[in-house]
TORDREN-691207 format. One record per residue (C-alpha): residue number from 1; chain; y, z, x. Coordinates in Angstrom, 3 decimals, m for minus. Example, Ala and Ser with C-alpha at 12.3 -4.5 7.8 and 13.67 -1.06 7.14 Angstrom:
! residues 2
+-----+--------+----------+----------+----------+
: num : chaine :    north :       up :     east :
+-----+--------+----------+----------+----------+
:   1 :      A :   m4.500 :    7.800 :   12.300 :
:   2 :      A :   m1.060 :    7.140 :   13.670 :
+-----+--------+----------+----------+----------+
***
This chain:
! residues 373
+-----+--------+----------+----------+----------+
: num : chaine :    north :       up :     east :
+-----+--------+----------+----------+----------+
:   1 :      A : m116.815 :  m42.779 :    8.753 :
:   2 :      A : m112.975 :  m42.377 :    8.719 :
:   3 :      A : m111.477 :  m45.164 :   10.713 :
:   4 :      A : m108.802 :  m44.619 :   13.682 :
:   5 :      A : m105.735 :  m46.418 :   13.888 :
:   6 :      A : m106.176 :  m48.507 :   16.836 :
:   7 :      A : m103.546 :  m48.831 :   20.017 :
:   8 :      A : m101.626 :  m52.026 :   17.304 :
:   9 :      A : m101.508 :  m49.849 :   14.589 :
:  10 :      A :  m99.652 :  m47.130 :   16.607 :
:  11 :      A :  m97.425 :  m49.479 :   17.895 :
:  12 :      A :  m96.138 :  m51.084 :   14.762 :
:  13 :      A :  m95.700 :  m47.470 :   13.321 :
:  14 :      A :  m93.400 :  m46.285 :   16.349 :
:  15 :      A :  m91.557 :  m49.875 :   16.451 :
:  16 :      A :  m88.902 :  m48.966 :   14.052 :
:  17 :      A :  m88.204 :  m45.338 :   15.237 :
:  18 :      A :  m88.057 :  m46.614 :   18.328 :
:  19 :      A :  m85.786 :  m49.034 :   16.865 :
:  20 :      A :  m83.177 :  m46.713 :   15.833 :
:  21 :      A :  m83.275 :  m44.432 :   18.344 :
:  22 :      A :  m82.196 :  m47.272 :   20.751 :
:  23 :      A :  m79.659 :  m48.793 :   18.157 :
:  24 :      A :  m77.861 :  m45.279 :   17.877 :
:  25 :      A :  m77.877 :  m45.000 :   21.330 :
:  26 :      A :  m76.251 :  m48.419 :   22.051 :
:  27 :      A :  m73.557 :  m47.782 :   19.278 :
:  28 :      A :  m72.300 :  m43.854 :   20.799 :
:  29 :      A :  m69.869 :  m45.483 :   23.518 :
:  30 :      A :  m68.416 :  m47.677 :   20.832 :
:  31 :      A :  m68.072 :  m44.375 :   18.689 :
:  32 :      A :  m66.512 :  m42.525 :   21.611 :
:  33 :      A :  m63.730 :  m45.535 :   21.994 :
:  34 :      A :  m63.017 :  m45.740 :   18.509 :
:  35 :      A :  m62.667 :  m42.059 :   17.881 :
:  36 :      A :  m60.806 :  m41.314 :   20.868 :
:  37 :      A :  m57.734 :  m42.786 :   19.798 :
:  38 :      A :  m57.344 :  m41.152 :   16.648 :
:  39 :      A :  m58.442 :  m37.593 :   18.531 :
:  40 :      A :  m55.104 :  m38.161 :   20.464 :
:  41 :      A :  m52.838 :  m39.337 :   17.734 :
:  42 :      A :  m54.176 :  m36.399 :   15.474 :
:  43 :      A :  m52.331 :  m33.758 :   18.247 :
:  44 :      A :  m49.321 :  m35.457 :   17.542 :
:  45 :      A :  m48.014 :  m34.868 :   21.603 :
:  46 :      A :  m44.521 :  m35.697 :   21.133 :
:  47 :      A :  m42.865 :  m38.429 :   23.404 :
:  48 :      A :  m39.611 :  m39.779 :   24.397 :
:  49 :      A :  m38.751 :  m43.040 :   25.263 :
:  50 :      A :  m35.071 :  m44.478 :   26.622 :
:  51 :      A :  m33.151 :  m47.965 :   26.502 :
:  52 :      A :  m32.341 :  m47.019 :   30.072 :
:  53 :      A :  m33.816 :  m45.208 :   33.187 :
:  54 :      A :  m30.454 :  m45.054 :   34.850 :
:  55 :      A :  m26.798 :  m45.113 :   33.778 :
:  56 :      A :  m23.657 :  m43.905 :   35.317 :
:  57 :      A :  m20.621 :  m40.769 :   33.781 :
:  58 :      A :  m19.408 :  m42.542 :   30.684 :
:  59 :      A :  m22.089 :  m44.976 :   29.165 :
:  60 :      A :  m24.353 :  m44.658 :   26.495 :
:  61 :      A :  m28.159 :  m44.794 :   26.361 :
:  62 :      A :  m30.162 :  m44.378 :   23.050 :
:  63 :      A :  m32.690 :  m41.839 :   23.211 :
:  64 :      A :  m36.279 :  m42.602 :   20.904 :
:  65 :      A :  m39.025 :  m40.199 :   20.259 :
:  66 :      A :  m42.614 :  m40.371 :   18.053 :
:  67 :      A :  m45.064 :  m37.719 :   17.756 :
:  68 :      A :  m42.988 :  m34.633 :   16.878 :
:  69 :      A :  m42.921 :  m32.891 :   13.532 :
:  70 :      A :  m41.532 :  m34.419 :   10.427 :
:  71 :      A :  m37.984 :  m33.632 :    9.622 :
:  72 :      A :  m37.555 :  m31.032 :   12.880 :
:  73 :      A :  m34.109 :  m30.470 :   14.288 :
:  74 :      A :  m34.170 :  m31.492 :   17.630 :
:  75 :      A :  m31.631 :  m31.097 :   20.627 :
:  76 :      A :  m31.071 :  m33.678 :   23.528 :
:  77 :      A :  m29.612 :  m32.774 :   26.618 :
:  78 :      A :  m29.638 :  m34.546 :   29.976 :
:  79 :      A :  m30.582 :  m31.761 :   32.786 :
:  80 :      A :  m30.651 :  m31.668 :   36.866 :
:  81 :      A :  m32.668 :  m30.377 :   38.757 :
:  82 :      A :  m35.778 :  m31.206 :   36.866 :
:  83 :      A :  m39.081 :  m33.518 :   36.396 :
:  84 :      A :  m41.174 :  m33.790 :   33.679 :
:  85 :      A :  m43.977 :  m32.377 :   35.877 :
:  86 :      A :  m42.309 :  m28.735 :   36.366 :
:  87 :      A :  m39.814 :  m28.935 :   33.447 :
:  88 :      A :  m36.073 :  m27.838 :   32.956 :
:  89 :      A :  m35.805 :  m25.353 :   36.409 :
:  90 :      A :  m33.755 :  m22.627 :   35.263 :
:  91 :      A :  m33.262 :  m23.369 :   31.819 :
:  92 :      A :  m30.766 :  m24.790 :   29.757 :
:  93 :      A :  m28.353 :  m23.873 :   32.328 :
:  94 :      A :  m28.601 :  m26.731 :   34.687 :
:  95 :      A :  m27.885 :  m29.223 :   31.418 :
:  96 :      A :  m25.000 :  m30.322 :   30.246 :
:  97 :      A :  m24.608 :  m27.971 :   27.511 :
:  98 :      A :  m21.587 :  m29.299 :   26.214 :
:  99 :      A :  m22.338 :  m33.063 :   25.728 :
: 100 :      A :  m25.703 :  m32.607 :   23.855 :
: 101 :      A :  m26.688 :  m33.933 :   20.896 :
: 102 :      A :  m28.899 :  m33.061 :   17.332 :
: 103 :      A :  m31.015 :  m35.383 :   15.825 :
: 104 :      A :  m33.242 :  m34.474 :   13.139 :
: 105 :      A :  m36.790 :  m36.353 :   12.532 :
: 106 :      A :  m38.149 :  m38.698 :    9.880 :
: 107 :      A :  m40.946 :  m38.050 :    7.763 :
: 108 :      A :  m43.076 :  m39.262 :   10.289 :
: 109 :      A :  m41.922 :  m37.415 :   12.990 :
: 110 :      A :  m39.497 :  m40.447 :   14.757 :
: 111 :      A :  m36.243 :  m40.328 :   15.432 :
: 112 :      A :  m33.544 :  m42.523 :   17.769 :
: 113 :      A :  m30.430 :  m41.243 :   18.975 :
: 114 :      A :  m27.397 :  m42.369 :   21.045 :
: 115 :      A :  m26.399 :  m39.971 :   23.652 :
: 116 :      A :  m23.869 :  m39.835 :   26.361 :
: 117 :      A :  m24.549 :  m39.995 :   29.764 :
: 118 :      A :  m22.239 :  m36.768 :   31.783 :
: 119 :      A :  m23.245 :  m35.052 :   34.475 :
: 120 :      A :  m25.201 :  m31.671 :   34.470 :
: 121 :      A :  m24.365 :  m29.027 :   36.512 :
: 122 :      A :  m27.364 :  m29.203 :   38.930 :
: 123 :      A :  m27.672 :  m32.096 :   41.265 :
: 124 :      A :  m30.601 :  m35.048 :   40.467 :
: 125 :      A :  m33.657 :  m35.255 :   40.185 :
: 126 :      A :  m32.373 :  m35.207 :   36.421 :
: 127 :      A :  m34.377 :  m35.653 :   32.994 :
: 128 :      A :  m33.280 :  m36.341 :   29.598 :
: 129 :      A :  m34.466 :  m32.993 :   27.862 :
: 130 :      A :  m36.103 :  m33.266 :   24.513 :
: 131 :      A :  m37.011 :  m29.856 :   22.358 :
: 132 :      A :  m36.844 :  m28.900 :   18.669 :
: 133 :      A :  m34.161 :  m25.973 :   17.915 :
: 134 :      A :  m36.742 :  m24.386 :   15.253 :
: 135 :      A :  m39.890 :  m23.450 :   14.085 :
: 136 :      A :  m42.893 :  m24.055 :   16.388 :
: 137 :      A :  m41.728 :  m25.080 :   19.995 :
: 138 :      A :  m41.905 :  m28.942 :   21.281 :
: 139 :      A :  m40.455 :  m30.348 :   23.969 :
: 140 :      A :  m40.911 :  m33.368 :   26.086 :
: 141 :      A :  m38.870 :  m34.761 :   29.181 :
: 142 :      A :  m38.078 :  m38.268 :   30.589 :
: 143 :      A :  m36.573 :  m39.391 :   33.981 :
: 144 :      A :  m33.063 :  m39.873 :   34.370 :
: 145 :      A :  m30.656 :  m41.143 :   36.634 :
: 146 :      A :  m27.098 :  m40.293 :   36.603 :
: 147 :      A :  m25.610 :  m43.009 :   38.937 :
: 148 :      A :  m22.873 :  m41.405 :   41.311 :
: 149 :      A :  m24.328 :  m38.024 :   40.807 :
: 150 :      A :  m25.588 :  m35.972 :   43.994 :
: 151 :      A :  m28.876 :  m35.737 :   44.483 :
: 152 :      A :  m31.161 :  m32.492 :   46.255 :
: 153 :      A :  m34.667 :  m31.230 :   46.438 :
: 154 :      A :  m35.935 :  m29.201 :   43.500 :
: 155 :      A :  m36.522 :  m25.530 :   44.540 :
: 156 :      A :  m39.856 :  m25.083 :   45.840 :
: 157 :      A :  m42.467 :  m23.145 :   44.091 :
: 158 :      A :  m42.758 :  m19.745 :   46.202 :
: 159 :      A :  m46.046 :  m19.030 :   48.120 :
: 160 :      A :  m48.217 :  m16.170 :   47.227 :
: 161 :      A :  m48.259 :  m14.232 :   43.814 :
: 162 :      A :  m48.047 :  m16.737 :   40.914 :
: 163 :      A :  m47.585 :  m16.233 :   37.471 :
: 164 :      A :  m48.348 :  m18.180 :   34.218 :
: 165 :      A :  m48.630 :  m17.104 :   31.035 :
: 166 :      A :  m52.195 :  m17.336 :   29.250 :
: 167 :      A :  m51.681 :  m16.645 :   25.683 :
: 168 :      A :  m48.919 :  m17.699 :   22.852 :
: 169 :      A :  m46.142 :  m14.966 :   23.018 :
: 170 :      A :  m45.109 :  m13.409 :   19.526 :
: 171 :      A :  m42.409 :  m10.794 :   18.424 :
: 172 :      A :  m43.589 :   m7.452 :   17.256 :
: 173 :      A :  m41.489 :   m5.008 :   15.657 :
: 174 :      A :  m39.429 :   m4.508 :   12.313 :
: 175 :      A :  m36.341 :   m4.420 :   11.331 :
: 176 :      A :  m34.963 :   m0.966 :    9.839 :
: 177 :      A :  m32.638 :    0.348 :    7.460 :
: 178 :      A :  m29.742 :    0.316 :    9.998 :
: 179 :      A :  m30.455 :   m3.553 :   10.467 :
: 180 :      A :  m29.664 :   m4.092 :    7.073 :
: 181 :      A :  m26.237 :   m2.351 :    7.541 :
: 182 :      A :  m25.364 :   m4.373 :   10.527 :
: 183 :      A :  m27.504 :   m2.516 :   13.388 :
: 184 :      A :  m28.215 :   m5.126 :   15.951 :
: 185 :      A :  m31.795 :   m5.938 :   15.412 :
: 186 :      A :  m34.625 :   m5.666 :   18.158 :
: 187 :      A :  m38.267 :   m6.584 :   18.974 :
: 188 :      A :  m40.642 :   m6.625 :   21.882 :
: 189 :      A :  m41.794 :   m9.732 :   23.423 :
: 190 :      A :  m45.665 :   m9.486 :   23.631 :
: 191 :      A :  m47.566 :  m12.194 :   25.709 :
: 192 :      A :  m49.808 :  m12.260 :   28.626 :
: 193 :      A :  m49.502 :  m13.662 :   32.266 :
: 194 :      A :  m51.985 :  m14.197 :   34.918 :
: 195 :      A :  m51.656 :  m14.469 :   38.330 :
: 196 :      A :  m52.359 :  m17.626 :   40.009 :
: 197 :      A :  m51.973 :  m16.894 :   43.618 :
: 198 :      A :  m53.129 :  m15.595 :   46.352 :
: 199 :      A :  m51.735 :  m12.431 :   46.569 :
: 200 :      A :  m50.903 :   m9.557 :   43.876 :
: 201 :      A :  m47.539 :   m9.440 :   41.931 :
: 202 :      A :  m46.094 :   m5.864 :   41.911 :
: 203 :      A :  m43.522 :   m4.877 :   39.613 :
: 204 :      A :  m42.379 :   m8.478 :   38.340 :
: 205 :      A :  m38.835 :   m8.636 :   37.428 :
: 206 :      A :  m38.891 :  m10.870 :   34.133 :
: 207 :      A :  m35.788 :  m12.544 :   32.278 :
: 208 :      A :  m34.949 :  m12.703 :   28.938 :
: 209 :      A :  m32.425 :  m14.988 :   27.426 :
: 210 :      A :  m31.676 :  m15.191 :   23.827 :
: 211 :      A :  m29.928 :  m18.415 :   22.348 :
: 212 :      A :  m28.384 :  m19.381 :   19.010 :
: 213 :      A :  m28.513 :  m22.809 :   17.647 :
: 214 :      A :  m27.586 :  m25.384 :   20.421 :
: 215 :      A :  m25.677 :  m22.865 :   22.681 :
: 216 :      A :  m27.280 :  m22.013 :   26.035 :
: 217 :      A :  m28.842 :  m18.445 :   26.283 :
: 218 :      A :  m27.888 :  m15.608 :   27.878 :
: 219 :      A :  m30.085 :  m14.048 :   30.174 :
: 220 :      A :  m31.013 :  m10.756 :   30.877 :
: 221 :      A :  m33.133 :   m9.182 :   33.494 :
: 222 :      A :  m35.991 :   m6.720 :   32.343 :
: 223 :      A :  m38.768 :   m5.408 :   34.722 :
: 224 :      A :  m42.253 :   m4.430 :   34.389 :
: 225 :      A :  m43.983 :   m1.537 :   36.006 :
: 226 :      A :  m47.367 :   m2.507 :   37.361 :
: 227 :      A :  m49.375 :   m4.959 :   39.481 :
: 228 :      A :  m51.183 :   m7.822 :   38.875 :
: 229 :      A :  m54.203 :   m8.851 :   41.084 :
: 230 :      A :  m54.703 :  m12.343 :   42.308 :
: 231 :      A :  m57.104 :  m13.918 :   39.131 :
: 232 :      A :  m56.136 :  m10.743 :   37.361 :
: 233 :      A :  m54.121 :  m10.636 :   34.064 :
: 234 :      A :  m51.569 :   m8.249 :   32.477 :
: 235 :      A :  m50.379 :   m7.995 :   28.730 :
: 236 :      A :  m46.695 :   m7.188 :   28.864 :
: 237 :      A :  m44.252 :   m6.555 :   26.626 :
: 238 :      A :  m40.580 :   m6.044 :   26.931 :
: 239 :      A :  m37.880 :   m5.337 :   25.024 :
: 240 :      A :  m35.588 :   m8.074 :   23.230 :
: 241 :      A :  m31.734 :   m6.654 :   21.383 :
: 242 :      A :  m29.563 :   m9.217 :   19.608 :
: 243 :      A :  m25.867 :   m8.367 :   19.062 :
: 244 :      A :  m24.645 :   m6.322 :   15.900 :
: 245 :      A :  m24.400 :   m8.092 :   12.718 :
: 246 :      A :  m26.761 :  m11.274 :   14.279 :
: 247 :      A :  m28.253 :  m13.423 :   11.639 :
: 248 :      A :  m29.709 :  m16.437 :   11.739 :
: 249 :      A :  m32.069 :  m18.843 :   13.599 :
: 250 :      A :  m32.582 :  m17.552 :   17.282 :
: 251 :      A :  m34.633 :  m18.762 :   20.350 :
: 252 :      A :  m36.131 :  m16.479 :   22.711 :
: 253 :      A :  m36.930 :  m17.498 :   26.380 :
: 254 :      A :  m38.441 :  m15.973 :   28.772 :
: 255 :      A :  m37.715 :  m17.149 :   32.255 :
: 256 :      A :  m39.405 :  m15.825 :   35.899 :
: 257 :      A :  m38.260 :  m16.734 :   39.093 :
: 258 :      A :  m36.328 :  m20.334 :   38.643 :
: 259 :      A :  m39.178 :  m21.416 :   35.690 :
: 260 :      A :  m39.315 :  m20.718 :   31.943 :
: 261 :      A :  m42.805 :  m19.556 :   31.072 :
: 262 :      A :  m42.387 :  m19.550 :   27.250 :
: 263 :      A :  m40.086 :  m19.523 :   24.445 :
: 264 :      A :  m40.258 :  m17.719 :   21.049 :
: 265 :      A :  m38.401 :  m18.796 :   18.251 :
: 266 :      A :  m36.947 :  m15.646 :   15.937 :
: 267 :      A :  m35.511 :  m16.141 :   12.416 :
: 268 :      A :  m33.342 :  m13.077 :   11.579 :
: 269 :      A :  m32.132 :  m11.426 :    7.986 :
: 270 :      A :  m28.432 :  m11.732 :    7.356 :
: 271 :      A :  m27.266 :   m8.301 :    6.949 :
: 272 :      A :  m26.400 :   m7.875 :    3.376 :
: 273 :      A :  m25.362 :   m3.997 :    3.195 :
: 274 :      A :  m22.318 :   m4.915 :    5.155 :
: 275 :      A :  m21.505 :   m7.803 :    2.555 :
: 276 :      A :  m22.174 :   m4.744 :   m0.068 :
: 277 :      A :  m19.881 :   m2.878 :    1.595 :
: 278 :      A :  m17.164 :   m5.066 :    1.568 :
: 279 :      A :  m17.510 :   m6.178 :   m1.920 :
: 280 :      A :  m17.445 :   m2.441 :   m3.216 :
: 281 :      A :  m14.465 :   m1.740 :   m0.621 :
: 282 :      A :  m13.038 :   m4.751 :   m2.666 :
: 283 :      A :  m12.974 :   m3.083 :   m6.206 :
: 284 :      A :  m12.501 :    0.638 :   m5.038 :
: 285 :      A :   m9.482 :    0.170 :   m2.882 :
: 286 :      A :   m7.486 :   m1.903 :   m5.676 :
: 287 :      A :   m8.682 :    0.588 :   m8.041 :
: 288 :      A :   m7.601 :    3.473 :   m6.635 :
: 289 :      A :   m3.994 :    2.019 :   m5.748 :
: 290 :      A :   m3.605 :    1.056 :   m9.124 :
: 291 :      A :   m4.250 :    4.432 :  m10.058 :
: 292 :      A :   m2.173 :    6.189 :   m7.563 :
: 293 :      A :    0.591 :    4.098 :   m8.437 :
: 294 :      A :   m0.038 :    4.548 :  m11.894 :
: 295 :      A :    0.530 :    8.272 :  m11.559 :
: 296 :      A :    3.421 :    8.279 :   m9.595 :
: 297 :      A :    5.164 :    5.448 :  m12.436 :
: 298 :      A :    4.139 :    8.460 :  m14.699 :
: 299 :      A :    5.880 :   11.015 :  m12.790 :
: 300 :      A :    9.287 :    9.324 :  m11.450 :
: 301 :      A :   10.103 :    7.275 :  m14.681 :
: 302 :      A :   13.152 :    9.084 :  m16.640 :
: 303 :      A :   12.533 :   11.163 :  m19.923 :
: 304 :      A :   14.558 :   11.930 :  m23.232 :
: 305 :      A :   16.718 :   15.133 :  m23.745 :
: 306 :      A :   14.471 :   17.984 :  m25.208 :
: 307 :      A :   11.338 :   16.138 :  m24.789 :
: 308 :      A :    9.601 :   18.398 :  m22.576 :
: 309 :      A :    9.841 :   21.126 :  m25.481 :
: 310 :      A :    7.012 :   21.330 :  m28.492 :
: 311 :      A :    8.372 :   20.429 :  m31.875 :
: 312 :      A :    7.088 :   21.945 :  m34.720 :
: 313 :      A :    6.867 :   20.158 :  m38.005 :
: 314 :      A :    9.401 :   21.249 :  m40.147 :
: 315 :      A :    9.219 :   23.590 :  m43.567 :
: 316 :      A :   11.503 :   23.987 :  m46.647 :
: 317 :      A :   12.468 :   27.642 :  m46.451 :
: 318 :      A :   15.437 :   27.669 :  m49.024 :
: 319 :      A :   18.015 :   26.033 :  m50.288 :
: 320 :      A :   19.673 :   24.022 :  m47.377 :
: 321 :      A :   17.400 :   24.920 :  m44.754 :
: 322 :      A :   15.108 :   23.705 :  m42.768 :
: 323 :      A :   12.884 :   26.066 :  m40.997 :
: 324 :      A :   10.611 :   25.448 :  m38.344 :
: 325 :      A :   10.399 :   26.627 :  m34.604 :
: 326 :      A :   12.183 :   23.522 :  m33.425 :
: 327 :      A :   14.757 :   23.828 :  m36.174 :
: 328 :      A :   18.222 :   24.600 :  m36.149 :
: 329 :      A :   18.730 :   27.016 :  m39.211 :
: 330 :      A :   22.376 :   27.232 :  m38.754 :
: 331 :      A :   23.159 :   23.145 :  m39.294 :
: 332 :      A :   22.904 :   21.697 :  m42.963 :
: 333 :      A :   22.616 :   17.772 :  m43.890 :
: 334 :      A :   24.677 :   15.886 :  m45.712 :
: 335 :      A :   21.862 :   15.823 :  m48.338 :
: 336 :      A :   20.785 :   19.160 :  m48.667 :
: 337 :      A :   20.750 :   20.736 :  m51.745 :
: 338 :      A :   23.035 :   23.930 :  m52.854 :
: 339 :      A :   22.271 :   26.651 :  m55.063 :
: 340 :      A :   24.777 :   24.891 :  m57.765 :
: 341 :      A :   23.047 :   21.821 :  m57.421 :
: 342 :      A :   19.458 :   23.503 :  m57.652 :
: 343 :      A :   18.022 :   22.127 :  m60.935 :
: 344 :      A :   16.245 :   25.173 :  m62.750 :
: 345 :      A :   13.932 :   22.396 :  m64.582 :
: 346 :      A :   12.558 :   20.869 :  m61.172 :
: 347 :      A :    8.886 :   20.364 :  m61.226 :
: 348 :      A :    7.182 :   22.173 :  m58.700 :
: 349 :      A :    4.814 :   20.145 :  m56.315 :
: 350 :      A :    1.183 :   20.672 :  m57.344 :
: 351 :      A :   m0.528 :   21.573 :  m54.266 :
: 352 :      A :   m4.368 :   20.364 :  m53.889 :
: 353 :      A :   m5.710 :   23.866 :  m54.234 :
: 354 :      A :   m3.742 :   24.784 :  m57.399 :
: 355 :      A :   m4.693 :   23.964 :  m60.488 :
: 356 :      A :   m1.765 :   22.758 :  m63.002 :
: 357 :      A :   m1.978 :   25.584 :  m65.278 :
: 358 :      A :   m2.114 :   28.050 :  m62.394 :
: 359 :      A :    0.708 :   26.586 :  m60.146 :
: 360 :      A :    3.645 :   28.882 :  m59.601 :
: 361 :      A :    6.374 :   27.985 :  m62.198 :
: 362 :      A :   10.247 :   28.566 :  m62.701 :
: 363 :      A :    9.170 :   29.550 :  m66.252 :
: 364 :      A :    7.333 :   32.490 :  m65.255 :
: 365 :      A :    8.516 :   35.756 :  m64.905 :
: 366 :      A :    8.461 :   37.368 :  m60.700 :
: 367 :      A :    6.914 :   40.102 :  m59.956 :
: 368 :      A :    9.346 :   42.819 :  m59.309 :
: 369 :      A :    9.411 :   45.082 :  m56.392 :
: 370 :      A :   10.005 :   48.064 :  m55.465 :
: 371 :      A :   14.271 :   48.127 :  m55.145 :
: 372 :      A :   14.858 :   45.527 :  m57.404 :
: 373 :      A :   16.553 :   45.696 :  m60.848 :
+-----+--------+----------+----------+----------+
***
């Protein structure tokens, strides 16, 4: 007979699964805590930090950040009118534009920073403004007082339609020939908004503001034509135009009501048929001056007597004379030789197609013609 394991036998196979099981179970919190931490430092959520929460017009406060990307360019402003809950209201507008400050990162994403304290041109609540100038978009906000500065309520959120946007915006569009010579170059802003309200959104009127470096951007309005239900969403584009000849590192905002829903940074081509242009308008101009001058030298500078007239090279055609259709047959040189002077026993030239038996000579008797004695 085949003997069962018994009720012990059972229970001393189980006892170490069991064993486990309960060991793995005791050590998941611990996992949890311990992998938590590194979850959150792996997103790398940037943060700022200052020496001071509140400082009047004129001081100094050092501004510290962690967390952002290594060796970004990042601009600091101190803005009114905001919290880090809702963000900059109204854009860069309500900062002090003109008093900000660039830092760029470390390789580990740090950075520290002195910056002024002035006075924005919105009234407190006021945060020190934090965002990187390039690339992918960062930005991060701390509370700030300005001592002496006035202070007002924030804008209230309007009732009703709301709209946020639900997906990361992008550029479509390319750049054509015309862009190359200096066009001004143009995209469409694609992203997509929902509404979360209570009550559609007809016919949103949408701003966008295009900025260069650390200079505030200027906004323009562009509507859309259409509604968007309450829980509904809408993919919208809309038309962004730079200025003619724009080149460079540009940041594209888009801004509804009094809050800016999303930025889009846009790296444009310098146009380099214009700089072709300009180098070939460089050589061709001087060339053709120097030519046109050249010619007109030519035709104002004075000439010799006679030299406008075609000289002939000139012949012996007798004693005395020179002949020739430049010649003058009635003038005679000094050195010309006379009839009296002609030596009978001069050697005649040998010319290359005579031979020197067959060359004309003195010696030999002329042919008579007809009239002749």
């Amino acid at each position: 007979m085949t003997q069962q394991p018994g009720p012990e036998a059972s229970r001393r196979t189980a006892s170490p699964v069991l064993l486990f099981v309960a060991a793995l179970l005791a050590l998941l919190p611990a996992l949890f805590v311990v992998t938590a931490p590194g979850a959150r430092a792996a997103d790398g959520d940037p943060t700022v930090t200052l020496s001071e929460k509140e400082a009047g017009k004129g001081g100094e406060i050092t501004v510290s950040g962690s967390g952002w990307r290594a060796e970004a360019l990042l601009m600091l402003l101190i803005c009114g009118q905001s919290t880090p809950e809702r963000g900059v209201i109204g854009g860069t507008n309500s900062c002090a534009n003109a008093d900000g400050r660039a830092v760029t990162t470390d390789e580990k994403g740090a950075f520290s920073r002195k910056l002024p304290v002035t006075e924005p041109p919105k009234p407190c609540p006021c945060v020190v403004h934090v965002a990187t100038v390039t690339g992918e978009q960062a930005l991060a906000d701390a509370v700030f007082t300005v001592a002496g500065h006035p202070t007002a309520e924030p804008p209230r959120e309007s009732g009703g339609g709301k709209l946020a946007v639900l997906a990361t915006t992008r550029l479509e569009g390319d750049s054509s020939l015309l862009t190359w010579f200096g066009a001004p170059p143009a995209r469409r802003l694609v992203f997509t908004v929902g509404n979360l309200g209570s009550a559609p959104v007809k016919d949103p009127v949408f701003e966008i503001g295009t900025a260069h470096g650390v200079y505030a951007p200027q906004w323009e309005e562009r509507q859309w034509r259409g509604t968007v239900a309450p829980g509904g969403k809408a993919q919208i584009k809309l038309p962004v135009e730079l200025s003619a000849g724009a080149h460079g590192d540009y940041q594209v905002s888009l801004r509804y009501g009094e809050k800016v829903l999303a930025e889009q940074p846009w790296g444009v081509g310098r146009p380099w048929g214009v700089t072709l242009f300009w180098v070939l308008l460089c050589l061709v101009v001087p060339a053709a001056v120097f030519r046109v001058g050249m010619a007109v030298v030519d035709k104002v500078r004075p000439r010799p007597a006679g030299s406008h007239r075609t000289r002939a090279p000139a012949r012996w055609t007798g004693p005395g004379r020179l002949g020739g259709a430049g010649a003058d047959h009635d003038t005679r040189t000094d050195n010309a030789p006379t009839s009296a002077d002609h030596d009978t026993n001069t050697t005649t030239a040998v010319l290359p197609w005579f031979t020197p038996d067959s060359a004309p000579s003195e010696n030999r008797p002329r042919p008579t013609t007809k009239g002749q004695a």
